[in-house]
N, C-alpha and C positions, 0 to 999 in steps of 0.2 A: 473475449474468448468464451466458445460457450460447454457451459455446465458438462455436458456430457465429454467435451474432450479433453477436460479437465482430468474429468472421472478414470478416462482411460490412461492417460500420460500415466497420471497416480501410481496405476495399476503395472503398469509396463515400468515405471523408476524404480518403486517398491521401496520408497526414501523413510530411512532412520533415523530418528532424532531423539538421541539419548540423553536425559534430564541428569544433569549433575545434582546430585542428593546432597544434598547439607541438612544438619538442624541447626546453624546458624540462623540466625535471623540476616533477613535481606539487606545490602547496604545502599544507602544513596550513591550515584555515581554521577560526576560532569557529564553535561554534554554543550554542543557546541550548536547554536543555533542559527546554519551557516545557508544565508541565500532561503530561508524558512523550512531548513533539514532538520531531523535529529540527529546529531552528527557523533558517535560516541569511539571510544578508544575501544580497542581488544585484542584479541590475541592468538593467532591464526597456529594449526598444531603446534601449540603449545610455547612456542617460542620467538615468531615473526609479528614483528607490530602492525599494526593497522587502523585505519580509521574503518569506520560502520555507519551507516545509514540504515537506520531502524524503521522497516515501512511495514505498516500492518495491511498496505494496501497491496503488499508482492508474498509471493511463496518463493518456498528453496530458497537455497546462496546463489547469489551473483556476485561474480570479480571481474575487474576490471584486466583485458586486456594486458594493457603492459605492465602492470603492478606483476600479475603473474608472470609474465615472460622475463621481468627484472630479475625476480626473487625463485624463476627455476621450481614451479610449484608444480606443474605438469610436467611430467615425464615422458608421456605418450602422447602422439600426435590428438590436437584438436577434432573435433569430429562436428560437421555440419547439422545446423538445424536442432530441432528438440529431440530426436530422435536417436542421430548419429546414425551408426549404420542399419539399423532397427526402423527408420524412418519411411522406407517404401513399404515394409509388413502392416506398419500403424496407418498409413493410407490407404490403404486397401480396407484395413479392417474398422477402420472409419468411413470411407466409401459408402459401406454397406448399411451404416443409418445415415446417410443423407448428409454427410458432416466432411469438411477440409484440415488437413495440416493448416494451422496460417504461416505465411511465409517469412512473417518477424517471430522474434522469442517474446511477443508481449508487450507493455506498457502504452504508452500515447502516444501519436504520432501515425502516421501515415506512410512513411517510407520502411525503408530495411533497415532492419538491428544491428547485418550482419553478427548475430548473435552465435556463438559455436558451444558447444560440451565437452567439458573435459569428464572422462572417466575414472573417476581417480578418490578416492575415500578423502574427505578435507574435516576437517575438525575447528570450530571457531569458538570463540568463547565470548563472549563480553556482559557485564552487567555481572549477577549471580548466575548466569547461563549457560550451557556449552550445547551448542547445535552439532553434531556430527550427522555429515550426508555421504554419501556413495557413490555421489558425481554431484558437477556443480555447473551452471552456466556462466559464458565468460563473454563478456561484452567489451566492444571499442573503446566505448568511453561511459562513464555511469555517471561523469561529471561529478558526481559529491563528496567522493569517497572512494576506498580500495572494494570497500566488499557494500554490496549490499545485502539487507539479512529480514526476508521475508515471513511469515507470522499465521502459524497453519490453527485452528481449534485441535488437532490431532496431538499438537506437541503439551497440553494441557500446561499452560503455562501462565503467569502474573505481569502484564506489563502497567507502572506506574510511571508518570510525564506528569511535571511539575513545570510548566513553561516558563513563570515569571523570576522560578528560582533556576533555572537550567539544570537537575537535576533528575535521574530514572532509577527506577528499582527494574530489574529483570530479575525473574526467579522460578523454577518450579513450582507446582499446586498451586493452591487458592491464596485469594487476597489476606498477606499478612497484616491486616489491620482492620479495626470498627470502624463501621459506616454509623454515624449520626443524623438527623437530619435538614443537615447543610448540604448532603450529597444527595442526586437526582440517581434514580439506579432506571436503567434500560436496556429492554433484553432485546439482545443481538440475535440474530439468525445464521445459520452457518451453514456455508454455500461450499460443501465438498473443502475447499480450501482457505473460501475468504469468508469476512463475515460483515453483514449490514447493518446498520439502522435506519428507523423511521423518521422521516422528516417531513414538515409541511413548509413550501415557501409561498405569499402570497407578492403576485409581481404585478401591481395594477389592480384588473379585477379578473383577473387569474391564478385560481391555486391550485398549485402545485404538490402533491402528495407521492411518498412511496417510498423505496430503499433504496438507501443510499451505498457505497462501498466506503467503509471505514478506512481512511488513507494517510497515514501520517507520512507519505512518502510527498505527497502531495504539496503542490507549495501555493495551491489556491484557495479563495474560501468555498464555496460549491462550485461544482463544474457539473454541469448538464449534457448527455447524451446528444448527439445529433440525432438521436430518434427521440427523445426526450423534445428537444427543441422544435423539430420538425410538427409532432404530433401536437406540442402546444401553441405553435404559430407565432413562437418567439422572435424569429428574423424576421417579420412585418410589421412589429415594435416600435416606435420612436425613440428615439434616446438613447439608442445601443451605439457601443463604439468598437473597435476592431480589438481583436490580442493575438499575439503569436508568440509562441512556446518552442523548446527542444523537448522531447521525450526518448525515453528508451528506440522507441520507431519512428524516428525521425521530428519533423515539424509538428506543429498542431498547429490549426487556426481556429477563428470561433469571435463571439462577439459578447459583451458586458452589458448588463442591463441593471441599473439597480434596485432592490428589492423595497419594499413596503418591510415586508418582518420574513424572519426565517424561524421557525418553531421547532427548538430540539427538545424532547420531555414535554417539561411544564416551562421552560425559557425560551419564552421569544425576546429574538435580537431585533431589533432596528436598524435598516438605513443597511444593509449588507448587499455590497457588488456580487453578482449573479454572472459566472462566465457561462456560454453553450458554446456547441462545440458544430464545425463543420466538417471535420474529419468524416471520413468514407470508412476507413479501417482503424485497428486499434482499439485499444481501450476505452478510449472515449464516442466511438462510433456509437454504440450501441450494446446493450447486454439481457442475459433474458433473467436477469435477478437483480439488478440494481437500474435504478436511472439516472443517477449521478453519482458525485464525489464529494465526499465531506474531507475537505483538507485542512492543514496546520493552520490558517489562516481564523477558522472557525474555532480548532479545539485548541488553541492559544488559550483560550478566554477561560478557561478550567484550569483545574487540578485534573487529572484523568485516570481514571484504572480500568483498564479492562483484563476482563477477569473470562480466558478463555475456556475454563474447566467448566465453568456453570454459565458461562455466554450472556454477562452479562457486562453492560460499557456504566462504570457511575464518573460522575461528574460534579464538580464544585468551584462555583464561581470564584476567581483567583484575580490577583491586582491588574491583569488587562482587561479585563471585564467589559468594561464600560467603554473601552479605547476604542475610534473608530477602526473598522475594518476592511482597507481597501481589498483587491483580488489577490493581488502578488502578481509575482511576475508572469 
């Protein structure tokens, strides 16, 4: 999805996210580390259970389909597309810098989201957190979970991921704790909604440099662009073997190569499987600020905070560390 129609969606949703204020200090919370999700509890206005999937690789809430139509959360008919009825004005007014609606609501895959909008104020909580939006998108199936719950620099917020203990802190402001130096600290860049870091992967005697999109939604270890791939001659490789995916838009395809080293900070990994992607649309097509994906599979191997007020990701090597790392699923 690119940058500028990002920028406009923004402008056109006009989406609120109000920080619940505590001076408590942040508390640890379970999560469930399901099919390589972060899978955590919470609690939708104020009263409805739910499960959460916490990706720092998605913006806004998404819900599932029939979770909502179970639990009677819309009151008002569904409305098509990103847009709803507002949808032909934003193509037009996209149009006119050279730009398209896409025809899914996002993620990977290749096919349709059938993805809709409901218009309707939702309030979710989980962690030390409470996101409240103004509309929300509502998909078929999200597979992981009831809600998914996406991760803007805008909402100035704290997320801590302790993989080996299953445990997250969510909270407003800055990182409640000292950095020592056991922690790697790396400044993220902030792409309108999402945010990157740098990585170097060396695959043979090819390296591979640039931004990555930060993706805890993700259940692989890096995934490379089809323009990514294409530009570095990846599928003429030896040694690559096939993978197929569901995503938010439909299938993915794409093929595994395995890596020499992969360099996050000053940590280079060894011996890490390297998905690319042959996808034409979606998320992993192609992007004009990132060239891959750093998934769960990679940030397992940490303790992790990202610290969205001051955009910056630190890291500290944690008991899976050293554990090989196949792709995922």
């Amino acid at each position: 999805m690119k940058k500028h129609f990002v920028f406009i969606m923004l402008l056109f949703i006009g989406s609120i996210c109000a920080q619940a204020q505590s001076n408590d200090a942040p508390q640890s919370h379970p999560f469930s580390y399901d099919k390589f999700h972060i899978i955590a509890k919470g609690i939708i206005n104020d009263t409805l259970q739910a499960t959460f999937c916490l990706d720092t690789g998605a913006y806004e809430l998404s819900l599932d389909s029939a979770f909502v139509s179970n639990h009677t959360l819309n009151k008002k008919k569904l409305q098509e597309g990103l847009f709803g009825e507002h949808t032909e004005k934003v193509k037009e007014e996209l149009a006119k810098r050279g730009l398209e609606v896409p025809s899914d609501g996002g993620g990977a895959g290749t096919g349709e989201t059938k993805m809709k909008r409901a218009f309707e104020r939702i309030r979710c909580h989980t962690g030390d957190y409470t996101f409240e939006e103004p509309n929300y998108k509502v998909y078929q199936n999200l597979l992981s979970s009831n809600v998914l719950v996406g991760f803007e620099p805008g909402q100035q917020l704290t997320f801590e991921v302790y993989y080996d203990k299953q445990t997250f802190k969510l909270y407003p402001g800055e990182p409640q704790l000292s950095f020592d130096k056991s922690w790697t600290r790396i400044k993220m860049k902030e792409h309108i909604v999402q945010t990157t870091i740098p990585l170097k992967i060396k695959i043979g005697k090819k390296t591979i440099s640039g931004d990555f999109l930060l993706d805890t939604g993700s259940a692989h270890t890096i995934s490379l662009t089809t323009q990514t791939a294409n530009e570095k001659g990846l599928t003429k490789l030896e040694g690559t073997h096939p993978w197929a995916a569901v995503g938010l838009s439909g299938e993915s395809q794409g093929g595994i190569i395995r890596s020499e080293s992969v360099q996050i900070g000053k940590d280079k990994l060894p011996d890490i499987d390297i998905h690319f992607s042959y996808d034409k649309s979606g998320a992993l097509s192609g992007s004009d600020f990132y060239i891959g994906i750093i998934g769960n599979r990679i940030l397992e191997k940490y303790d992790m905070v990202v610290d969205y007020v001051n955009l910056y990701l630190y890291l500290r090597p944690n008991s899976l560390h050293d554990s090989k790392s196949k792709g995922g699923r």
